[in-house]
C-alpha positions as CSV (number, residue, x, y, z in Angstrom):
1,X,19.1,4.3,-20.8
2,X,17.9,6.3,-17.5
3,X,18.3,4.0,-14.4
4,X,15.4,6.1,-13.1
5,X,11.6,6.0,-13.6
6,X,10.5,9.3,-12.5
7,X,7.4,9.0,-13.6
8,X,6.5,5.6,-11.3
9,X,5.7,6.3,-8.1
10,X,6.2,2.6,-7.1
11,X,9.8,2.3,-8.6
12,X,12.5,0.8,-5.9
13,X,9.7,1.0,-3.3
14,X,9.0,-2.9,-1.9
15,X,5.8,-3.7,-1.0
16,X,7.3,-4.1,2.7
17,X,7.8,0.0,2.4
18,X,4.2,0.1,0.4
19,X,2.4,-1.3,3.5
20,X,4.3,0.5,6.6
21,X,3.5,3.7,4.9
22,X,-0.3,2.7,4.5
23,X,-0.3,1.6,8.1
24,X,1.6,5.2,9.0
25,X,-1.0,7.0,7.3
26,X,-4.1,4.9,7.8
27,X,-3.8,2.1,10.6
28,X,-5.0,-1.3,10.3
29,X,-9.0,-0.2,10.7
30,X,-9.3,2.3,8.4
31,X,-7.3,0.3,5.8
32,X,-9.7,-2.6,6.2
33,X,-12.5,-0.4,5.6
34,X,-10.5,0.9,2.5
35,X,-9.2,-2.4,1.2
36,X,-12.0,-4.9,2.5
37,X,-9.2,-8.5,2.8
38,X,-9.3,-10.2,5.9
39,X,-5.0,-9.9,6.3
40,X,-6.4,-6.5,7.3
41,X,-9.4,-7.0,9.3
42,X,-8.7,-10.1,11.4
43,X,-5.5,-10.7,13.7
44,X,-3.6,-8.5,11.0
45,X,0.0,-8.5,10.9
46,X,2.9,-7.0,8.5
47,X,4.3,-10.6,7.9
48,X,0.8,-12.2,7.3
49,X,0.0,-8.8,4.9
50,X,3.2,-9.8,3.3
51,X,2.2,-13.5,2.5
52,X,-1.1,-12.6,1.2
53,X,-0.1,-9.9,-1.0
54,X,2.9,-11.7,-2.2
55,X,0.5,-14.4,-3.7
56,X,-2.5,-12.6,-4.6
57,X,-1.9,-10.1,-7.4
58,X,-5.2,-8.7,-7.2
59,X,-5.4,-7.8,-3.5
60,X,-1.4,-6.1,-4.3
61,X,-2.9,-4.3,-7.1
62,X,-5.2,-2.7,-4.9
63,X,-2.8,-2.0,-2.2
64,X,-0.2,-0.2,-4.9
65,X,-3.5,1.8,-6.4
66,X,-4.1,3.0,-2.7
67,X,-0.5,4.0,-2.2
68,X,-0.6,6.0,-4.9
69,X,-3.4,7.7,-4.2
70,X,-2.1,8.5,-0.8
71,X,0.6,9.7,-2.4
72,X,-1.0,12.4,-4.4
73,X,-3.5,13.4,-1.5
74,X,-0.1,14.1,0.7
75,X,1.2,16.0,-2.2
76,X,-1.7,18.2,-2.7
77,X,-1.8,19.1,0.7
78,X,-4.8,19.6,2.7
79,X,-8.1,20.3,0.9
């Protein structure tokens, strides 16, 4: 069996990495307006992101779903 999973993009990427890269690409405003949870849009913070996500599966899902789509728009290159 592979060690690999080339086909998941979220595959030995923590959500630690997930969120610096959505913060690299977006900043904490515009990734409020895209993923509308107050860890984002009042006094955010990496360690209080952490927390919340950690706990609430739903608000991660949506985090990983926006990763990946940023991952595809950097991959495709500018429209």
């Amino acid at each position: 069996m592979a060690a690999t999973q080339p086909n998941n993009p979220l595959h030995g990427v923590t959500l630690e990495q997930v969120l610096n890269a959505l913060l690299a690409c977006y900043g904490w405003d515009a990734l409020g307006q895209k993923i509308d949870i107050r860890c984002f849009t009042h006094e955010p913070s990496i360690a209080s992101s952490l927390k919340f996500l950690r706990r609430t599966p739903w608000a991660r899902q949506r985090v990983e779903a926006l990763y990946i789509e940023m991952l595809h728009s950097v991959r495709a290159g500018p429209a």
